[in-house]
N, C-alpha and C positions, 0 to 999 in steps of 0.2 A: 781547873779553870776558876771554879769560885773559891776565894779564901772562906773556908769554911769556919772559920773562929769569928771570924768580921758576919757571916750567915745567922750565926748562935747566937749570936751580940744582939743581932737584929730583931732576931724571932723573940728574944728574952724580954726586948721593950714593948711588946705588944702582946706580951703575956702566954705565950706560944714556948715549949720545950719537947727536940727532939731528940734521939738516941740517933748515936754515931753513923752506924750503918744508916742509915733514913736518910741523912744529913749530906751524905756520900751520892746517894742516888740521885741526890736534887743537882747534883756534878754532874751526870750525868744526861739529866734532864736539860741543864745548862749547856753542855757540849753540843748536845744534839738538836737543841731548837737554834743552835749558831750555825752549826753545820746546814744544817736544811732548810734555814733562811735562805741560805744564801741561791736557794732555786725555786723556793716560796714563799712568796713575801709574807711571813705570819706575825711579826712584831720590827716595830722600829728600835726598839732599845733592845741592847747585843753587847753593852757593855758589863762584865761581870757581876759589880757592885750592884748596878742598877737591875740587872736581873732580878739580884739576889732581894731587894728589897721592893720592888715596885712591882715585878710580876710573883716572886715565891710571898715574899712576907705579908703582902697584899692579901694574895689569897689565904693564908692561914690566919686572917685577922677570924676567919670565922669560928674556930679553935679555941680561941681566947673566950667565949660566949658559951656560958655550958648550956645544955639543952638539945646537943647531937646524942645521943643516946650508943648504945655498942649495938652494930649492925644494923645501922637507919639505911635505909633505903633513899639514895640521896640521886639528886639530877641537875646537870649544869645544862643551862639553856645558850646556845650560841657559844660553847664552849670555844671558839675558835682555838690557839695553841696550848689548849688546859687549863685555860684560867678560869676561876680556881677549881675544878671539877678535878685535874688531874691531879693537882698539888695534895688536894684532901685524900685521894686514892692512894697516895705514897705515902703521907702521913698517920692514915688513919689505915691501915689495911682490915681494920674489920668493919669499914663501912662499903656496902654493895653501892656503887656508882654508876651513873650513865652518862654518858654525853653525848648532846644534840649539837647536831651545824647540819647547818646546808651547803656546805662547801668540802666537796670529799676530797680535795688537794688538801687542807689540812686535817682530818680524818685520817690521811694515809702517813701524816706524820704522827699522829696518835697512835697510831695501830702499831706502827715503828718505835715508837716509844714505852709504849706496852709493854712490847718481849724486851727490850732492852733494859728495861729496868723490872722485868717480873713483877709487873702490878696490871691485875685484871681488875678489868673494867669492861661497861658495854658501850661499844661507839656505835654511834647509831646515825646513817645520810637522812636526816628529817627537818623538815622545815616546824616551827613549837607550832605554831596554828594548827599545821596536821596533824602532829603527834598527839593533841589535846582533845582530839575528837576520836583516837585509837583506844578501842575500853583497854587495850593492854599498856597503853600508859596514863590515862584521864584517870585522876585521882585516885593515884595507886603510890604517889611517893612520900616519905617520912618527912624528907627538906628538899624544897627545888630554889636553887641558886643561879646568881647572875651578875656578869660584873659587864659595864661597859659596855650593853647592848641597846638598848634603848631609855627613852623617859621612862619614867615612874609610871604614869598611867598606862602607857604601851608594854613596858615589861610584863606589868601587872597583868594584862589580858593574856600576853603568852604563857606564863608561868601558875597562875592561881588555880588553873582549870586540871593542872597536873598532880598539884597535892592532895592527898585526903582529907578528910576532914579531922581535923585534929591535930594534922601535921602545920609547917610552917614554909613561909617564902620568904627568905631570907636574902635580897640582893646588897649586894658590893656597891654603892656609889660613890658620886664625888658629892663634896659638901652639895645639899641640895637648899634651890632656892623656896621664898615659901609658898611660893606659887605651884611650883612644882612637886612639892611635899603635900599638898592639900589638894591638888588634883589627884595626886597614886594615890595617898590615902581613900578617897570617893569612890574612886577607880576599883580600888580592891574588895571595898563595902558593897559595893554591886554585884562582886564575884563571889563572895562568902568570907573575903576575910577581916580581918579590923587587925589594926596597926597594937602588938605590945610591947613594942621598945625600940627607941632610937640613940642608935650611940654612935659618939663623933671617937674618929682615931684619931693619932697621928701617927705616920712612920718615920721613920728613922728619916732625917735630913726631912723631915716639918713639915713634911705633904698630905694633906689632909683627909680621910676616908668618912663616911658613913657608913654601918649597917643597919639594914632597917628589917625589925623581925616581925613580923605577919604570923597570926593563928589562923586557920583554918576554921569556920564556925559553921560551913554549912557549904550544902553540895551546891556547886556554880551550875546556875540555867543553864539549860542545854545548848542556849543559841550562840554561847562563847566558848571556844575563842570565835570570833568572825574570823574571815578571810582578811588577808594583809590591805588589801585596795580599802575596804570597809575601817578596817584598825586605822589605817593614814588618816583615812579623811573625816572618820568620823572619832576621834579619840574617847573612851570612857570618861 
């Protein structure tokens, strides 16, 4: 399905290089989120190119940033159809992965996706608010990621409270404005973290990414994450 030479090409301008067999799998990652769209609605784009570059090469911009270590204990918040939680689990197989969503219709295409491409992972039906208050995931992971979930400062409150201290939050966004750069930033400083690096992408065909890396400096009050009703209306 995906021309995989046109995939390498891609991965190569964002500074990302995979081995053949790896490159293979993400075919069938591609196969199978088309196939099983088509009875859960888990992504609007379905065309192969665009696959290849907006949802895989997207996610592997995190790859291109060293600083994931071998065998980091890594966590995608709101994973909805792998982004990029799963991409880095096929990629990197010696990083221990989890993935959060509240929605186990696409859980059960992950699960499906799993054995298909022999890469374990832990999926997990959890809403991040609750999971943030479980000692068995509150600040217990090396990098908690995120693409396309919420603002900055809302991200922030789901995901900070899950890293340890020392580790990193690393989300996926779209150029941010500076409005909303200076809110998550605040936002994160309240949770224990402070901002150490901001870097603008671009992907192949000129579409513009951020990531944004967050340390970890100290353990998050207890009283976060609040509950969702709380997080809405009263943002960090």
């Amino acid at each position: 399905m995906i021309d995989l030479s046109f995939f390498e090409r891609a991965l190569s301008q964002v500074g990302v290089s995979l081995p053949p067999d790896t490159l293979r799998r993400f075919d069938v990652y591609a196969q199978e989120l088309v196939r099983y769209n088509q009875k859960v609605n888990l992504t609007a784009i379905t065309l192969p190119e665009e696959i290849a570059v907006k949802h895989f090469t997207d996610s592997l911009t995190l790859l291109s940033n060293p600083g994931i270590p071998q065998g980091a204990k890594i966590c995608d918040v709101g994973t909805g159809a792998g982004f990029p939680g799963m991409c880095l689990a096929i990629a990197r197989p010696d990083l221990r992965v989890t993935l959060f969503d509240s929605v186990d219709k696409k859980l059960a295409f992950l699960r499906s996706l799993s054995r298909l491409t022999e890469t374990p992972v832990e999926i997990v039906h959890v809403r991040a608010e609750d999971a943030g208050k479980r000692s068995q995931y509150r600040e217990r992971f090396d990098l908690v990621t995120a693409r396309a979930v919420a603002s900055l400062e809302t991200l922030s409150e789901y995901c900070v409270p899950l890293v340890r201290v020392g580790g990193l939050f690393a989300p996926l966004k779209a150029p941010l404005s500076p409005e909303e750069a200076q809110r998550g930033v605040g936002a994160a400083a309240n949770l224990g973290a402070s901002l150490r690096r901001r870097e603008r992408i671009t992907l192949p065909g000129g579409a513009e990414r951020e990531i944004l890396i967050f340390e970890k400096k100290s353990h998050t009050p207890p009283k976060y994450p609040r509950n969702s009703a709380q997080i809405a209306k009263k943002p960090l």
